[in-house]
C-alpha positions as CSV (number, residue, x, y, z in Angstrom):
1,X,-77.3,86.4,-6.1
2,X,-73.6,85.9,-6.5
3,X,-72.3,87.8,-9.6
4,X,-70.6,84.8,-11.1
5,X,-72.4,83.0,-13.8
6,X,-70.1,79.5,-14.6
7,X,-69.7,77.1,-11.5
8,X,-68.0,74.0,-11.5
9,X,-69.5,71.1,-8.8
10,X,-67.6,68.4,-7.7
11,X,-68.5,65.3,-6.0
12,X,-65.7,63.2,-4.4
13,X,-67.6,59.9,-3.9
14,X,-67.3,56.5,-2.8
15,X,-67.0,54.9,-6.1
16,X,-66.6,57.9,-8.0
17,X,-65.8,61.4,-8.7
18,X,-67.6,63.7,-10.5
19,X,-68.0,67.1,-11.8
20,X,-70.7,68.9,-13.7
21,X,-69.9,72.3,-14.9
22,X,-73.2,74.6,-15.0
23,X,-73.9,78.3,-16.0
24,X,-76.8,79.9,-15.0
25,X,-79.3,81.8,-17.7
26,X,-81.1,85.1,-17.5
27,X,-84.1,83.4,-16.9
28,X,-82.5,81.4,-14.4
29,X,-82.5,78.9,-15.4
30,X,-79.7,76.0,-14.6
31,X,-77.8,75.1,-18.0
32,X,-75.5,71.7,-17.9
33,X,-72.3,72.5,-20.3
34,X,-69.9,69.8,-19.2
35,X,-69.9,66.6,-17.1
36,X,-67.2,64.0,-16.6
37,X,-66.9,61.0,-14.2
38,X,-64.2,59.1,-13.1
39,X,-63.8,55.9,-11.4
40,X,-61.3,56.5,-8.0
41,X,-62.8,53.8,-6.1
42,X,-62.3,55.0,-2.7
43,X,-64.6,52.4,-1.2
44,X,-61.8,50.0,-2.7
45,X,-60.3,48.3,0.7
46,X,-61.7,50.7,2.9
47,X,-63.1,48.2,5.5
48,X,-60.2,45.4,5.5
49,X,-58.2,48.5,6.2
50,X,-59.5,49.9,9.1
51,X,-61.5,52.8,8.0
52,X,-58.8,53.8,6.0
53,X,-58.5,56.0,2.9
54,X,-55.8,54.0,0.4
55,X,-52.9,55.6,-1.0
56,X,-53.6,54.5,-4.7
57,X,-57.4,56.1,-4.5
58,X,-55.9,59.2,-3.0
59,X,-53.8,59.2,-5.9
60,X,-56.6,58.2,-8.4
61,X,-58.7,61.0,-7.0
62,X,-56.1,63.6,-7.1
63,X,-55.6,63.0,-10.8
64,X,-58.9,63.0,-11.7
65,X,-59.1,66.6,-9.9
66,X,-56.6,67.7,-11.9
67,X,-57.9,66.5,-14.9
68,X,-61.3,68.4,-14.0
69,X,-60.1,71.8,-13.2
70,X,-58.4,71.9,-16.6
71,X,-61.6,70.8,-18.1
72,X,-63.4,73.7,-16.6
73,X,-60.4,76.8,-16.7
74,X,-61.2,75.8,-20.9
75,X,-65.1,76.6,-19.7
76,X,-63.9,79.9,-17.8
77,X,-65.4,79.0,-14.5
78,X,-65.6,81.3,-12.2
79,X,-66.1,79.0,-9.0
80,X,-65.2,75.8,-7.9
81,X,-67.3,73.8,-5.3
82,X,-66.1,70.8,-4.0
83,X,-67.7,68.2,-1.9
84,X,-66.6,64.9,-0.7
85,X,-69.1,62.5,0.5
86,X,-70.1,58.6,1.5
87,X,-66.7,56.7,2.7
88,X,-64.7,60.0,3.1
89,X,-67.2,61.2,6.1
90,X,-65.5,58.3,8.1
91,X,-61.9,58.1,7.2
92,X,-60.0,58.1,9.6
93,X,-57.4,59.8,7.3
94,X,-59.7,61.9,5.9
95,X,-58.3,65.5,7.0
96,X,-54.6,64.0,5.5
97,X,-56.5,63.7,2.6
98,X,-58.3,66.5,2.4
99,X,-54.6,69.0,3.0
100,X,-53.3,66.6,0.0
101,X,-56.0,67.7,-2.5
102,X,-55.3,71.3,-1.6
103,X,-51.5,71.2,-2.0
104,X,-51.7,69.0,-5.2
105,X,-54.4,70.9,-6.9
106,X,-55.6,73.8,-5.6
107,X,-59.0,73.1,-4.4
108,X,-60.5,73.3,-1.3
109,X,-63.1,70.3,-0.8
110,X,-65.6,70.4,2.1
111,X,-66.8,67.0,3.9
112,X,-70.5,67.5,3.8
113,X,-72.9,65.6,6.2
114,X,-75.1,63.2,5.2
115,X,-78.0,65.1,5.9
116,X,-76.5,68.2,3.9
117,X,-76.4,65.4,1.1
118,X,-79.4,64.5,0.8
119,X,-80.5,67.9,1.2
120,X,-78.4,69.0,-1.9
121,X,-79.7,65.8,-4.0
122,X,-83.2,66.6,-3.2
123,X,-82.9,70.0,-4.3
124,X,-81.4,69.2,-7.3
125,X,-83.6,66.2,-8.4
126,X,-86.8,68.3,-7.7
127,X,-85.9,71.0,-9.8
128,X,-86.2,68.6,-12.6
129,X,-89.0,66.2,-11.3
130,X,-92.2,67.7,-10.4
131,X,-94.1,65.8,-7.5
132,X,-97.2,68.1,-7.0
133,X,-98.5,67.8,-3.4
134,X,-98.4,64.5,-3.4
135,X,-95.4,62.6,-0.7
136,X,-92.1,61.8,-2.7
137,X,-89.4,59.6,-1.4
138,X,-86.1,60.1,-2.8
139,X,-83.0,57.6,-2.8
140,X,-79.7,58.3,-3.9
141,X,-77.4,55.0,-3.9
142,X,-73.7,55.5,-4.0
143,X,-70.9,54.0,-3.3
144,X,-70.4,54.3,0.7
145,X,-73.9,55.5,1.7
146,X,-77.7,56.1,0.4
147,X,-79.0,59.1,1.1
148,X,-83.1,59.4,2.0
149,X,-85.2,61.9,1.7
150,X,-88.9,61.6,2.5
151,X,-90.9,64.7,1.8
152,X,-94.6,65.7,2.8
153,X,-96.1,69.1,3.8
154,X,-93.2,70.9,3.5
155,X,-91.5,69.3,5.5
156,X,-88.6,66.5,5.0
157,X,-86.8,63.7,6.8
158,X,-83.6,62.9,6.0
159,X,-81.4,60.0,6.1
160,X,-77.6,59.0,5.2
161,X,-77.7,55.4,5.6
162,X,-74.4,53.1,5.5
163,X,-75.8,51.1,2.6
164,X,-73.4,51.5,-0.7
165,X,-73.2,49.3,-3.7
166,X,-68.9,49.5,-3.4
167,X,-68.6,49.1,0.2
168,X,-71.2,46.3,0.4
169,X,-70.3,44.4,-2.6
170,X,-66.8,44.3,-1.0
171,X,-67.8,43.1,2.5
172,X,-70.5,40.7,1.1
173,X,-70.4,39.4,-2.1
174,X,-66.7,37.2,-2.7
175,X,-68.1,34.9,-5.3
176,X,-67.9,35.8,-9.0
177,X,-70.5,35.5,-9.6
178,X,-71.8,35.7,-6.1
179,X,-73.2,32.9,-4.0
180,X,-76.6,32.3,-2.6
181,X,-75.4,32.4,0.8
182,X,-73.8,36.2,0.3
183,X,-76.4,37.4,-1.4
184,X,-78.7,36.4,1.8
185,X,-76.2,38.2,4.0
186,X,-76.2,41.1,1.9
187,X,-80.3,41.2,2.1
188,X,-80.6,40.8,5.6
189,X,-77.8,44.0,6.5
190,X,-79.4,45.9,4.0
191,X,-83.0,44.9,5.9
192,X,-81.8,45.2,9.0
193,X,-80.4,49.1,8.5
194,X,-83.5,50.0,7.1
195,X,-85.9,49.0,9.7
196,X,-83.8,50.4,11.9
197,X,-83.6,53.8,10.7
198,X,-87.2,53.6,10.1
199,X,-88.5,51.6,13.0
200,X,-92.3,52.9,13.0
201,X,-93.2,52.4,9.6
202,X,-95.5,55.4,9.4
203,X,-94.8,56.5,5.8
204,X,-96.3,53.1,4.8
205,X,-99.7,54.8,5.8
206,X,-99.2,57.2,2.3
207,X,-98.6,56.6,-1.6
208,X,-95.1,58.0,-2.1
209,X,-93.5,58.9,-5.6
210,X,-90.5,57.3,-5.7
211,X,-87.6,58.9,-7.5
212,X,-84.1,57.3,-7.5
213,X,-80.3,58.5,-8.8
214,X,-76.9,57.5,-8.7
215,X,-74.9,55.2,-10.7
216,X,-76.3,52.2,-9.7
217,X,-79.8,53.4,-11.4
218,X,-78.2,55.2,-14.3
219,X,-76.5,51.5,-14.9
220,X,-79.6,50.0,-14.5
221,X,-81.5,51.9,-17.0
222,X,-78.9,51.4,-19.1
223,X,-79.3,47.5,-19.0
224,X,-82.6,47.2,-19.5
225,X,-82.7,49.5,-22.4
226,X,-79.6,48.5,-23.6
227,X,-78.4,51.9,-23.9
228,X,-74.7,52.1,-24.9
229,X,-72.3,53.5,-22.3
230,X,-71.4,56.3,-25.2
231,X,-74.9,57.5,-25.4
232,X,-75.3,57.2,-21.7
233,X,-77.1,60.9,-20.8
234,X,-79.7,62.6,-19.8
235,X,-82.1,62.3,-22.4
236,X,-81.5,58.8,-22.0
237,X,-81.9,58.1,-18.2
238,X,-83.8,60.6,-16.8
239,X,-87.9,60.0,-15.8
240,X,-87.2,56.8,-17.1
241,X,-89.9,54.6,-14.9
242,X,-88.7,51.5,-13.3
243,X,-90.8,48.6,-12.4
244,X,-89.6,46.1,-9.6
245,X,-90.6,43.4,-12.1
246,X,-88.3,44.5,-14.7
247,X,-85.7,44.7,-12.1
248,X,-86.3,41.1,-10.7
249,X,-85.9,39.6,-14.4
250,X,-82.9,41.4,-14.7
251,X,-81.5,40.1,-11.7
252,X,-82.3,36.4,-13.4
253,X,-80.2,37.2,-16.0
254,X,-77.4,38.4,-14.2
255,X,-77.4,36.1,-11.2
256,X,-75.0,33.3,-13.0
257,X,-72.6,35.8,-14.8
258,X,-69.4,36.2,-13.8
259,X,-67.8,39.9,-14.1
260,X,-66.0,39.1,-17.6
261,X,-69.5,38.1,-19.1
262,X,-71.2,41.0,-17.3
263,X,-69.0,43.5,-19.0
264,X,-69.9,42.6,-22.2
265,X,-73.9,43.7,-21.6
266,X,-74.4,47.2,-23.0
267,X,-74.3,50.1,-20.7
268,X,-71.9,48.4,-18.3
269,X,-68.6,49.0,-18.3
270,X,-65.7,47.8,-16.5
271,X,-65.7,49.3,-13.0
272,X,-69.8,49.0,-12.7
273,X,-69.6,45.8,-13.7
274,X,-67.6,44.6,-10.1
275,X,-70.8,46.4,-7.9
276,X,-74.3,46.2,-10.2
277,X,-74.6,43.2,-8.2
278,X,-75.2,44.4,-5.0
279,X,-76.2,47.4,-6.3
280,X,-79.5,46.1,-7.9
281,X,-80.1,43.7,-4.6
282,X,-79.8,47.0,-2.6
283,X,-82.2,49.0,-5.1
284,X,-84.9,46.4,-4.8
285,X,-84.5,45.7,-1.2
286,X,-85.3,49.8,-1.2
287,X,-88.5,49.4,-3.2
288,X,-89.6,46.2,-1.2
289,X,-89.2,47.8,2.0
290,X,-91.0,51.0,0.9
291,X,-93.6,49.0,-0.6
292,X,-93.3,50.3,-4.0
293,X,-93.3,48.8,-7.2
294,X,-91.9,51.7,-9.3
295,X,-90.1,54.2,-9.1
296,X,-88.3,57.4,-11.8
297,X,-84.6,57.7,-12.3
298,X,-82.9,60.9,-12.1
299,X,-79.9,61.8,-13.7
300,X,-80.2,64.8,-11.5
301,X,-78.5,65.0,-8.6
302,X,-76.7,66.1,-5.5
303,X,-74.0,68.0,-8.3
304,X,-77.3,70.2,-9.3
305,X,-78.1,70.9,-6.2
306,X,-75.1,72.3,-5.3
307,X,-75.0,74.3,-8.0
308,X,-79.4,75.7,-7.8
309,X,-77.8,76.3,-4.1
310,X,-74.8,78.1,-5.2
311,X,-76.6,80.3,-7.4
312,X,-79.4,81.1,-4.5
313,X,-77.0,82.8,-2.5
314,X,-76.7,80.4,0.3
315,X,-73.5,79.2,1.5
């Protein structure tokens, strides 16, 4: 085990960046002391721009870092890891931006795979959710991608899938609030994806538990139980159970609200407020193709697995 006790994870997302800063106990056990999030919208023009990583969000991002790595030298952390993930994997200016991190703030991020994502995020989310023997399916909606994880016998299948509540809501939805006609275009690429990654249909054969994270389901949680974005945590989100029928009210509610009035719901805030649309059609289009009516929210995530892994010894 590394002789370092303070680490400091940091997600460089679609949407958002993130960073939890976590020490480790005697008894081993992984103790959260800071996390921050900040919206640097990467996803923002990505497509319309040919795969390309805007100047702005570079800059957003970069502040942001530097904004975290002061956070944490107050926390004396020992070690910094950073991660970039979803839209960043396929930027065609991703190295350019990866060299301008470095020289602007120090850090060294690493482009992880999608797989190694959803590898982390398991890891991470089960160290907080027991599952017993029985199959678990996890989903972790962000911005750019959602990362799968099917798990069974000890063994797992995973999946990054080019589904993300930015990227789609951008190529999709154009209507505030969004038409009838996007939304059924958004539904059948989301469908579509799906059933092509999973084209036998074999876990349907098994009972999964269904666990799901990100900031889509953190939002979502938030709106039905009205938390307020202030008291947005983990005691409030996590193994919070969410049934597709809850989900499928909410979404008559929401349908014919345009983003001013959407802001004003509790636990939604400015940025979230642009993507919960397609965010909540992608979440249920999930469940309904998985066949599951419920599933438990995480507020654990890929940024804990990084740091359980971290602390293992593995690189």
């Amino acid at each position: 085990m590394p002789n370092h006790k303070k680490i400091a994870a940091i997600d460089i997302g679609s949407y958002t960046t993130r960073l939890l800063i976590a020490a480790q106990s005697a008894d081993r056990i992984l103790k959260p002391l800071k996390r921050s999030r900040v919206y640097t919208r990467l996803a923002e023009g990505f497509r319309s721009q040919g795969e390309l990583i805007d100047p702005a969000a570079m800059q957003r991002t970069v502040q942001a870092l530097a904004e975290f790595r002061l956070r944490a030298e107050e926390y004396e952390v020992d070690v910094f890891r950073v991660v970039c993930t979803g839209v960043v994997r396929r930027a065609k200016n991703r190295d350019a931006f990866l060299e301008h991190i470095a020289k602007t703030t120090g850090l060294k991020a690493e482009i992880i795979s999608g797989e190694t994502e959803a590898y982390l995020t398991a890891q991470g989310i089960l160290n907080s959710i027991a599952v017993g023997e029985q199959p678990y399916l996890i989903f972790d909606l962000g911005g750019g991608s959602t990362e799968f994880v099917l798990g069974r016998e000890d063994q797992a299948d995973m999946k990054s899938l080019e589904i993300g509540a930015a990227v789609f809501s951008e190529q999709f939805l154009h209507s505030d609030p969004a038409l009838p006609a996007e939304i059924m275009a958004l539904q059948r690429s989301i469908r579509k994806i799906l059933a092509q990654a999973y084209p036998d249909r074999k876990w349907a054969d098994h009972e999964w538990a269904m666990i799901g994270t990100g900031g889509t389901v953190t939002a979502l949680v938030a709106l039905l139980d009205r938390v307020q974005i202030e008291e947005i945590g983990y005691e409030k989100i996590h193994g919070r159970v969410i049934v597709l029928q809850e989900l499928q009210g909410l979404w008559s509610r929401l349908k014919d609200l345009g983003m001013a009035e959407r802001q004003k719901w509790p636990g939604l805030d400015v940025n979230r407020a642009k993507i919960i649309p397609a965010g909540l059609w992608i979440v249920m289009e999930i469940m309904d193709f998985f066949q599951s009516r419920r599933f438990k929210a995480s507020f654990s995530d890929l940024l804990e697995g990084m740091i359980l892994h971290y602390f293992k010894g593995e690189k």
